[in-house]
N, C-alpha and C positions, 0 to 999 in steps of 0.2 A: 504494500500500500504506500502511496507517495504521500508526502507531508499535504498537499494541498488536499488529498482526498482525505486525510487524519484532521485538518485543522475543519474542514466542511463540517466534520461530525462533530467537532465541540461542542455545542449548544445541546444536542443530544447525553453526551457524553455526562455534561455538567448539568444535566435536568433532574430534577428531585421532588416531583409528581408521584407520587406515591401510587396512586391510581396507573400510571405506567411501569412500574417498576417490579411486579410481582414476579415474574420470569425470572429477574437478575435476583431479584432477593432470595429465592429457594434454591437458583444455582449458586450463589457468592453463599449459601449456609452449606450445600452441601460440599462446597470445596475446602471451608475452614470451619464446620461445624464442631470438629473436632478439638480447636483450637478454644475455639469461642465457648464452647462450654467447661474448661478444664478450669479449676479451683482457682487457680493461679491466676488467670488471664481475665476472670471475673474479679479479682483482688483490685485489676488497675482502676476499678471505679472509682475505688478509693484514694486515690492516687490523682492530685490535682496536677496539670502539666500546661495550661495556659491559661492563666487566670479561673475562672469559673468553671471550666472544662476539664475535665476526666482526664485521666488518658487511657482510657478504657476508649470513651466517645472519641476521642481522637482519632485514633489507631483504628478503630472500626472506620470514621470518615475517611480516611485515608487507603486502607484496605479498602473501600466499595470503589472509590473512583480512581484508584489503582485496576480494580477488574477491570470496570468497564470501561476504561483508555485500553487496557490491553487487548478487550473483546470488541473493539472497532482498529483493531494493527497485528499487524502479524507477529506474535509477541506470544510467548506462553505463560497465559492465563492464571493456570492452578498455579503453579511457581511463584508466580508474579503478585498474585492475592496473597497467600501464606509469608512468602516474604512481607509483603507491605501489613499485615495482622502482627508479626512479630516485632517490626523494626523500632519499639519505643519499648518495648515489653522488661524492662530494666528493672523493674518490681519496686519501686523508692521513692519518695516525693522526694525530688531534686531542687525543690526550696528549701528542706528542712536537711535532709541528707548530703554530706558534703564530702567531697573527694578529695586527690591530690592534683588531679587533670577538672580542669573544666568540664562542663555538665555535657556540654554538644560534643564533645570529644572524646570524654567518658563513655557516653550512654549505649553507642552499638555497639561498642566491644562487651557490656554488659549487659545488653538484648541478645545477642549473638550467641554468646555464653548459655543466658538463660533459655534461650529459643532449643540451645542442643541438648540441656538439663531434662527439659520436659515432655520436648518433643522427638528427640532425636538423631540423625545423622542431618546435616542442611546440605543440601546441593550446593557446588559453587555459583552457582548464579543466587542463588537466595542468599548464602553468605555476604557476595560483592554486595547486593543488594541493602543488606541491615546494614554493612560497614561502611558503605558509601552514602547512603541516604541524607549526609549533612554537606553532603557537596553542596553549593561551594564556601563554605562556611569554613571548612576544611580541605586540605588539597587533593583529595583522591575521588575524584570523578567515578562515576560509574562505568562498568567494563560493559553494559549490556543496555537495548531499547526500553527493556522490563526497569532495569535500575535509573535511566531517565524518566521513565514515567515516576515509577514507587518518588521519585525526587522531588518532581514537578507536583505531584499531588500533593506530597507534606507541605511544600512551602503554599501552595494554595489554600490548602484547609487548614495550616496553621493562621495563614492572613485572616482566614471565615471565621476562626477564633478569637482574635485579637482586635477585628472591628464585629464583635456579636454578630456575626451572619451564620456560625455554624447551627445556628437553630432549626435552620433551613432542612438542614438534614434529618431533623426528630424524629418525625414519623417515621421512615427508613429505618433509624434506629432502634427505634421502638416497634418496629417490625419483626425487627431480626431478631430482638433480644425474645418477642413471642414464639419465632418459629424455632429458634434454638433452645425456648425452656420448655417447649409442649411438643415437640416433633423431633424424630432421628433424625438428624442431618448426614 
């Protein structure tokens, strides 16, 4: 897919209708269901990460329009979601919790970490992905089209946070969090 046929779909891409969105919402549960229901990952609710906002709701907002950029580009998808579900997943409130490395510098290598604790072996495309996701905040760029997108999404839906527009998302949110506590994903 060429950029001009990927930037056409934008508006799509970044639509949050709820009433159109059922389709993605049952595949975006069935490809991280498993994520999004595990102990831990339900913890980040409690876990503030931009102002008023979760990082639960973060990570989820970021993880949905991670899929669905991927699911309008030749890009793979599952990969690409899971990566972007994990890539803040650092377990800590990072106001109150303090390092020896700065927070955006700190945080993937202790998502990364956490992402392999709980769930597993990561692909290296999911690795580059968590570990690169503060490009360019930090100097290592993403190796892959998934890891630009998972990149582009955060700083978008972090902006949605930082001027209150990620409300926008609720519904979606509160969709997902139904169909993952009443249904197998």
């Amino acid at each position: 897919m060429s950029f001009i046929n990927f930037a056409s779909d934008i508006p799509e891409i970044m639509s949050l209708e709820l009433d159109r969105e059922s389709e993605n919402i049952e595949d975006f549960c069935k490809i991280g269901g498993d994520i999004l229901s595990h102990p831990r990952y339900i913890e980040m609710k409690g876990y503030n990460h931009h102002g008023t906002v979760s990082c639960h709701y973060h990570s989820v907002f970021v993880a949905y329009m991670t899929y669905k950029a991927c699911r309008h580009s030749d890009c793979n998808t599952v990969e690409a979601t899971r990566a972007a579900l994990l890539h803040d997943f650092y377990l800590y409130d990072w106001h109150i919790v303090k390092h020896d490395e700065y927070h955006a510098f700190y945080h993937p290598k202790e998502a990364k970490k956490n992402a392999e604790k709980y769930f597993g072996s990561l692909t290296a495309l999911q690795s580059d992905m968590i570990l690169a996701h503060m490009w360019p905040m930090h100097l290592m760029p993403p190796k892959s089209k998934e890891g630009m997108i998972l990149t582009a999404a955060d700083k978008i839906c972090a902006s949605f946070d930082f001027i209150k527009l990620s409300d926008k998302f609720r519904p979606i949110y509160d969709r997902i969090d139904e169909v993952i506590g009443y249904a197998v994903c």
